[in-house]
N, C-alpha and C positions, 0 to 999 in steps of 0.2 A: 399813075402816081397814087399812092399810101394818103389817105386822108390827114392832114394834122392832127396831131397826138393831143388829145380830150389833157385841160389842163388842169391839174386839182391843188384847193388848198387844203394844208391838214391841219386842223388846231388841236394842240395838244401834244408836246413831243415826252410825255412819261414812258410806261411799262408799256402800252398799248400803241401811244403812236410811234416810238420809236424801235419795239421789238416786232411787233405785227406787222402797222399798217405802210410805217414810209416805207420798209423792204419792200413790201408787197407791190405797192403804189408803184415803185420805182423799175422794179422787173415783168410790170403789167407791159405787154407789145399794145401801142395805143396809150397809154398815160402815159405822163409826166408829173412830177411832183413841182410842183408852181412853187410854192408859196409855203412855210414850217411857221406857225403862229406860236410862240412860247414865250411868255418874259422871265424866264430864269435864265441867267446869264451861262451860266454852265449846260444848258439843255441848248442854249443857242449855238455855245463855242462847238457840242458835240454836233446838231444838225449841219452845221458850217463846215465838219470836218467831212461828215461822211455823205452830202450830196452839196458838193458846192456850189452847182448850177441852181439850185434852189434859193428864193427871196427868205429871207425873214420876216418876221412881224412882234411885234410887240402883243396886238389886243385884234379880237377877231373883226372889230368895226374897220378897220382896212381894209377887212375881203370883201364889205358889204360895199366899200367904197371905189371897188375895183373888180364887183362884178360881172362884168361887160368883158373882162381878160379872164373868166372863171369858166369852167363847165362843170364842176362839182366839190361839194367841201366835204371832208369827212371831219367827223366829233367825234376825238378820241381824248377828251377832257374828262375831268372828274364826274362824277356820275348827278351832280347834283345841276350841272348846267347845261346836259345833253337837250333836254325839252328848248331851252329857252335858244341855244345855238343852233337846235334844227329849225326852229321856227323861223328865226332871223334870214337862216341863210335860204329857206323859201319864200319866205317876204320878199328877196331881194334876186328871188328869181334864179336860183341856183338849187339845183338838183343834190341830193344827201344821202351820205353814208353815216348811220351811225352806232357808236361801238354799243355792245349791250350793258345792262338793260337800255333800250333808247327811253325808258323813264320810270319814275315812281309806281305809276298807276295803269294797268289798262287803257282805265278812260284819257288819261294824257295821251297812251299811244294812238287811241283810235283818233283823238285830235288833230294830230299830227298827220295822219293818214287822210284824214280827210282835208288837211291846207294842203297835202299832195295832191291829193285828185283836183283840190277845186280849180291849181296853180298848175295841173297838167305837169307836175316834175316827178324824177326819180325818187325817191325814198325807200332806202335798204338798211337794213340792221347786220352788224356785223356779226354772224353766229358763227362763227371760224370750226367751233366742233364737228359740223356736220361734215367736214371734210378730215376728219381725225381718221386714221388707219385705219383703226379698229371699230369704229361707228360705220367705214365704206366697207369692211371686209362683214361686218354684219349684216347690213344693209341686201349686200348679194347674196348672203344664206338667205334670209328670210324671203326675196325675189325668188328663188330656186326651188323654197319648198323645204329643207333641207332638214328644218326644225320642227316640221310638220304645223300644227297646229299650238304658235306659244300661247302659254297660259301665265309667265312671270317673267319678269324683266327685272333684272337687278343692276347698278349703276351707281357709280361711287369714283367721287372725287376729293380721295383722303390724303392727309397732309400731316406730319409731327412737326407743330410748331409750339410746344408748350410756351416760348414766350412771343411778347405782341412786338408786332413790327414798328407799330404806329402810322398814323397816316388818317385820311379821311375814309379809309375803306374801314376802318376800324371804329369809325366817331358812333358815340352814341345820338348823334343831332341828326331825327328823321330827315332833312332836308338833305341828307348827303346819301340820302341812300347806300346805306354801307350793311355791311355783314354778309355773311357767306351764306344766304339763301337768294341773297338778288346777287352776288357775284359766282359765283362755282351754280350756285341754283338756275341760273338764268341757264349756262349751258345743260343741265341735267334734263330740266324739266322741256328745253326746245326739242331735245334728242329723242323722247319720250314719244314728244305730243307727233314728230314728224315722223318716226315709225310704227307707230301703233292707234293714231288718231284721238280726236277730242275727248276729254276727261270729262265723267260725268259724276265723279265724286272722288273728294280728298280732304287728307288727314295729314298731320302736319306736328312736328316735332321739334321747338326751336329753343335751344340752349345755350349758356354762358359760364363757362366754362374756365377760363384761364383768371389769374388772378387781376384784376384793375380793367377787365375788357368789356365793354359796353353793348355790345352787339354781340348776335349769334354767331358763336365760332362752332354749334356740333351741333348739326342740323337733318332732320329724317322727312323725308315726303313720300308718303302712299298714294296713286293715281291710281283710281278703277278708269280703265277706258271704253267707250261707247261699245267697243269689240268685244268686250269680256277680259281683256288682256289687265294685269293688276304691274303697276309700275312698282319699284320700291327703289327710291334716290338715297343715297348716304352724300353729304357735303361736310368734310370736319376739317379741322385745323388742331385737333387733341388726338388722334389715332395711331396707338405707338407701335399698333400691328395691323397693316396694310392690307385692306380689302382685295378681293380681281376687281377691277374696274368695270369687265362684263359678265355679269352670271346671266343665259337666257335660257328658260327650263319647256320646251314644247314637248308634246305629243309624241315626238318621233325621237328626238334628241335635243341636249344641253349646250351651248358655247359657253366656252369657259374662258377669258383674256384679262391676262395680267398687265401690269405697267402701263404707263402712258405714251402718247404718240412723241414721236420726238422731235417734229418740226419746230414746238415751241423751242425746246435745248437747240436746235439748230441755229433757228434766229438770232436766240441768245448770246451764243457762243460766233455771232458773226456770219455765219453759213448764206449763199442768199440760193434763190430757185433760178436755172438757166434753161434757155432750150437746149432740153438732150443731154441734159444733166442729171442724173441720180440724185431724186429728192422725194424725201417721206417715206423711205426704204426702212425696213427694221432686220434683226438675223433671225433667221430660224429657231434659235433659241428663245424668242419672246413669240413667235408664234402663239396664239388661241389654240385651244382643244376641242373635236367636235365629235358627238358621239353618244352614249347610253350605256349604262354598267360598265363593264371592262372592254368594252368596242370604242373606243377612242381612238383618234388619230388628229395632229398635227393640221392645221388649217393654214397656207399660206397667207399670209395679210396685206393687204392690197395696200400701195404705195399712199401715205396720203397725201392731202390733195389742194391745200392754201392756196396757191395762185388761181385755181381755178374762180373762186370767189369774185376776184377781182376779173377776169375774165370775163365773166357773167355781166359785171358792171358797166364794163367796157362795151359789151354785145347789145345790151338794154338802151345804154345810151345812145348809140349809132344805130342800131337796130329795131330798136321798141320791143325787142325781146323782154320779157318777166324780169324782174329784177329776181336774183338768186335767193335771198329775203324779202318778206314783206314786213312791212310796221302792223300789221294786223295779225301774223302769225306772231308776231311777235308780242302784240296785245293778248294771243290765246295763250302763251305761256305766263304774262304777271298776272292771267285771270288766275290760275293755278298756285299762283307765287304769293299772292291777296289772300287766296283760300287756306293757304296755306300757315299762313300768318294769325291769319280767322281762327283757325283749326284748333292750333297750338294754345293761344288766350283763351280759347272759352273752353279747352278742352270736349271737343263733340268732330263727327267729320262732315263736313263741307258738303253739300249734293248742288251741283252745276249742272245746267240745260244747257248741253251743247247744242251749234247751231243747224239748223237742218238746210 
């Protein structure tokens, strides 16, 4: 007999938990989606439509209340109560996923990391990028050799949105941690630090740009890494002509990949992941290019790869396998993101000791 299926609450049914995580959550083999914590009346009516076996909740102090029926919570809430919800729900003895950044500060992260270890639970951050096409199809050049020796990493997540959306991601009230260097930045700088290793100095570039916007909408982060590898991040929301998303310039040859993966547009647009289904597929014509001078050719892009995440999570928990994120790698990228912040204010670049 199949173990009972690990039961999770999800607090938060926005952009994140309703596009990412309850899919994910819900076509994970081994979870179930317990529990949709939301008090907006229209985020309830939609969770209610589209997983009706699911509880509702009003406020998270119910999952604390009813963690005895709980095996993990994931915080996919506003970025300003990620710390205080992950803590709660290892207090109360429940293992955590949570979305990025999972906080303000480094040292919040390492906090938190450390109520994990002392509490013996899970704690994962959700860095979804690492499983993007184009970040797995690079991922095996650089396992292969293929680029020889990189010397620059270029990385860009550009957007034309000359007007503002509104929202807390937009607020200029530090408590909410908003702006596109802890949001688009949180993935740039994870992607960075996870293929090329610890940053030992950074420069930092953070602008505002659109009329009435309080926060950095056109933002530049330089990484030298302990390798010698120099990062260069673009994060904007002003960009009315569209970067490649991968430029990688080595030794031997360049990858060049345009556009973005499309699992996000899939979710969006309803799509979910099954066994033995075609998912995170793109066409040959968005293929990467790989090569040197006029020797180019066409690079197939490797399917990406979102459920696998949860996958991991599932494995971890029944298994004691690694969680797919840690909250300490996850601390090494807001050391970069802090630096970064540093950088930009006093105008000088940042020199970090990485850890040996």
């Amino acid at each position: 007999m199949s173990p009972a299926p690990l039961r999770v609450g999800l607090v938060g049914y926005g952009l994140a938990g309703s596009v990412f995580h309850a899919p994910l959550i819900a076509t994970t083999d081994g979870l179930v989606l317990d529990t949709v914590v939301t008090s907006n009346p229209e985020r309830q009516a939609q969770a209610r439509a589209e997983y009706p076996d699911a509880r509702l909740a009003d406020h998270p102090d119910e999952l604390w209340k009813r963690a005895g029926e709980l095996d993990l919570i994931v915080v996919a809430s506003p970025n300003r109560t990620h710390v205080p919800l992950a803590t709660a729900a290892l207090e109360a003895g429940l293992a955590v996923v949570v979305d990025k950044p999972v906080a303000g500060t480094a040292a919040e992260a390492h906090a938190l990391a450390d109520l994990a270890d002392e509490r013996g639970l899970l704690l994962s951050v959700f860095q979804n990028r690492r499983w993007d096409n184009d970040f797995l199809t690079l991922r095996g050049l650089l396992e292969r050799g293929e680029l020889g020796d990189v010397w620059r990493f270029e990385s860009r997540f550009e957007r034309w949105r000359p007007s503002l959306k509104g929202g807390w991601r937009e607020s200029g009230d530090p408590a909410e941690v908003g702006g596109l260097l802890y949001d688009l930045g949180s993935h740039l700088v994870d992607q960075a630090l996870t293929l090329f290793g610890p940053a030992v100095s950074v420069y930092g570039e953070l602008d505002v740009r659109r009329p009435g916007a309080q926060v950095d909408d056109d933002a530049f982060v330089a990484v030298t890494h302990a390798g010698g590898v120099r990062s260069h991040l673009w994060m904007s929301a002003t960009t009315a002509q569209l970067g490649p998303r991968f430029r990688v310039l080595g030794s031997a040859a360049g990858y060049v990949k345009h556009g973005l993966d499309p699992q996000e547009a899939a979710l969006r647009d309803g799509a979910r992941p099954a066994p033995g289904a075609v998912w995170g597929t793109e066409p040959e014509a968005d293929w990467g290019l790989l090569g040197a001078g006029d020797d180019v050719r066409p690079v197939p892009t490797v399917p990406g790869g979102y459920p696998a995440y949860y996958a991991a999570v599932a494995a971890a928990l029944r298994e004691g396998t690694a969680p797919p994120v840690t909250a300490r790698e996850a601390a090494d990228a807001l050391t970069v993101i802090e630096a970064s912040a540093v950088s930009a204010r006093e105008g000088r670049t940042v020199t970090l000791t990485p850890k040996v």
